[in-house]
C-alpha positions in Angstrom: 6.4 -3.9 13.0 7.0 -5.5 9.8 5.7 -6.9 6.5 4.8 -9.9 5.0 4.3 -10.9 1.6 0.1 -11.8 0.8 1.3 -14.8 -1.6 -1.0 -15.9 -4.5 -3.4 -18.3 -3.0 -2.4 -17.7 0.5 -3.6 -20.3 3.0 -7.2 -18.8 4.4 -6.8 -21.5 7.2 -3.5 -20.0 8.8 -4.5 -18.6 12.4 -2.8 -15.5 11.6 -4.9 -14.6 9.0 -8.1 -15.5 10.8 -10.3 -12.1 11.5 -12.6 -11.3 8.9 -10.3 -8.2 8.2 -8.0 -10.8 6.6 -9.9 -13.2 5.5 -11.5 -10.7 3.0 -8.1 -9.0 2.4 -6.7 -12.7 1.1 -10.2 -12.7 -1.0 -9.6 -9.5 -2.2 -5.4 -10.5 -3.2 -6.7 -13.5 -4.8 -8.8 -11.8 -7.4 -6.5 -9.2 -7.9 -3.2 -11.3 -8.3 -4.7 -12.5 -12.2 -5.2 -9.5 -12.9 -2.3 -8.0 -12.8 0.3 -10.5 -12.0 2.2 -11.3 -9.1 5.9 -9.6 -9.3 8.5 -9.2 -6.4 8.5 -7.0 -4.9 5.4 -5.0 -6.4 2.4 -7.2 -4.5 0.3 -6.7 -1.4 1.7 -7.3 1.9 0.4 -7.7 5.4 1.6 -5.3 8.3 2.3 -7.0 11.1 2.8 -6.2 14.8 3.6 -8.5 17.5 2.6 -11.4 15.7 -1.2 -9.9 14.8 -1.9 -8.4 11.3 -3.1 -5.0 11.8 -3.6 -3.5 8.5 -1.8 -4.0 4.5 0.0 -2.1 2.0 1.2 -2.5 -1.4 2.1 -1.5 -4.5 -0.9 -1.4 -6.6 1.4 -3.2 -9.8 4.6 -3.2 -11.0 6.4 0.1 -12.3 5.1 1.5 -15.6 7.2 4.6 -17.1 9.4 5.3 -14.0 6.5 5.1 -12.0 5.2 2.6 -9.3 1.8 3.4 -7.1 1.8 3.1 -3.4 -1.2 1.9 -1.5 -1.6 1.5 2.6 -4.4 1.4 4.9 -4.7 -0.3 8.9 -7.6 -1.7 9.9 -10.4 0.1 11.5 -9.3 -0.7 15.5 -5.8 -0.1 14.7 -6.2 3.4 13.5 -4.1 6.0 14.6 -1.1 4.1 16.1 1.7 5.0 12.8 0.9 1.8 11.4 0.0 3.2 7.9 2.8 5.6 8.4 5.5 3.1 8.8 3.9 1.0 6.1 4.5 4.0 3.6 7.8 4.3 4.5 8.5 1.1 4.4 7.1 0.9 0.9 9.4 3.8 0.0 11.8 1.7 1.1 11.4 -1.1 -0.6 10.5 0.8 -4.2 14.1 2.8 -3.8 15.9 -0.3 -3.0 14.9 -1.8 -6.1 15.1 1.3 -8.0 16.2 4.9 -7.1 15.5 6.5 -9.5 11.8 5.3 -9.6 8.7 8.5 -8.9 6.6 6.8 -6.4 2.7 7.8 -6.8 -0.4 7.5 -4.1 -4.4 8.6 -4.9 -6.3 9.6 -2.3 -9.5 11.0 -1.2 -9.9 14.9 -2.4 -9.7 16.5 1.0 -7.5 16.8 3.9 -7.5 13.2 6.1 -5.1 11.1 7.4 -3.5 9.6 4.5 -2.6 13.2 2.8 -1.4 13.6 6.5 0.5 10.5 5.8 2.2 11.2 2.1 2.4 15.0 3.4 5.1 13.8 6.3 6.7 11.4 4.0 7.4 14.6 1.2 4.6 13.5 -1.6 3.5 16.5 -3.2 -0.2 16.8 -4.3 -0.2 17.3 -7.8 -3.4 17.0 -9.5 -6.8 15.2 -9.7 -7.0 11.8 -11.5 -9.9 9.4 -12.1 -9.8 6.4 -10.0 -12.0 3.3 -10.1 -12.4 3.3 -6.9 -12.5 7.2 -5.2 -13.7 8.9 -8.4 -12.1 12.2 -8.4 -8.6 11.7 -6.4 -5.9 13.6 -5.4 -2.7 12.2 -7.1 0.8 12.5 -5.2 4.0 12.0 -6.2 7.4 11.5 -4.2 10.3 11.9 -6.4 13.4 10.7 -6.3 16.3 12.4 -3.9 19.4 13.2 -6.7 
């Protein structure tokens, strides 16, 4: 598996990209890109195995106060196959690379599913709930740097 960048703008007509899955995920990039700005490495990306998108992560924007948000998800008829697992890893990854010392942060749903599964195995702690636009009440996690 890997990841690709979801540029600004990305070509809709690219066969890669052409289930509705990404073809609303590309909608969904290019309203969200002027909101918030598009800065390497903190954008969306696709997750890809064996040449067929099967899901997309991110990091929901750049790092505020030490902080940087992680976001993953596969789609539906790629569930439970370690797909959002590696792409949380591999957003660890790429957060650390940039900057150790960052706190990494993820919001979920406020019960037990597979995502707290996910940030559980990865060593996010739950550490309170938080408002989010989108869930309401969440749980927020953090992952903090290894000294």
């Amino acid at each position: 598996m890997q990841l690709q960048t979801i540029n600004p703008n990305e070509d809709k007509t690219n066969p890669l990209y052409a289930s509705e899955d990404c073809q609303q995920l590309i909608d969904v990039y290019n309203n969200y890109y002027p909101q918030i700005g598009f800065h390497k490495p903190w954008h969306g990306y696709f997750i890809l195995r064996q040449n067929q998108v099967v899901g997309c992560c991110g990091f929901v924007q750049q790092p505020q106060n030490n902080q940087v948000e992680v976001s993953y998800g596969t789609f539906k008829q790629f569930e439970g196959q370690g797909i959002a697992s590696f792409a949380c890893q591999q957003l660890i990854s790429i957060a650390w690379q940039h900057n150790p010392a960052l706190i990494i942060t993820a919001k979920t749903e406020p019960r037990p599913n597979a995502s707290t599964k996910i940030l559980q195995k990865h060593n996010f702690v739950y550490s309170h709930i938080v408002q989010d636009h989108e869930i309401g009440d969440a749980w927020f996690w953090l992952l903090n740097p290894i000294k």
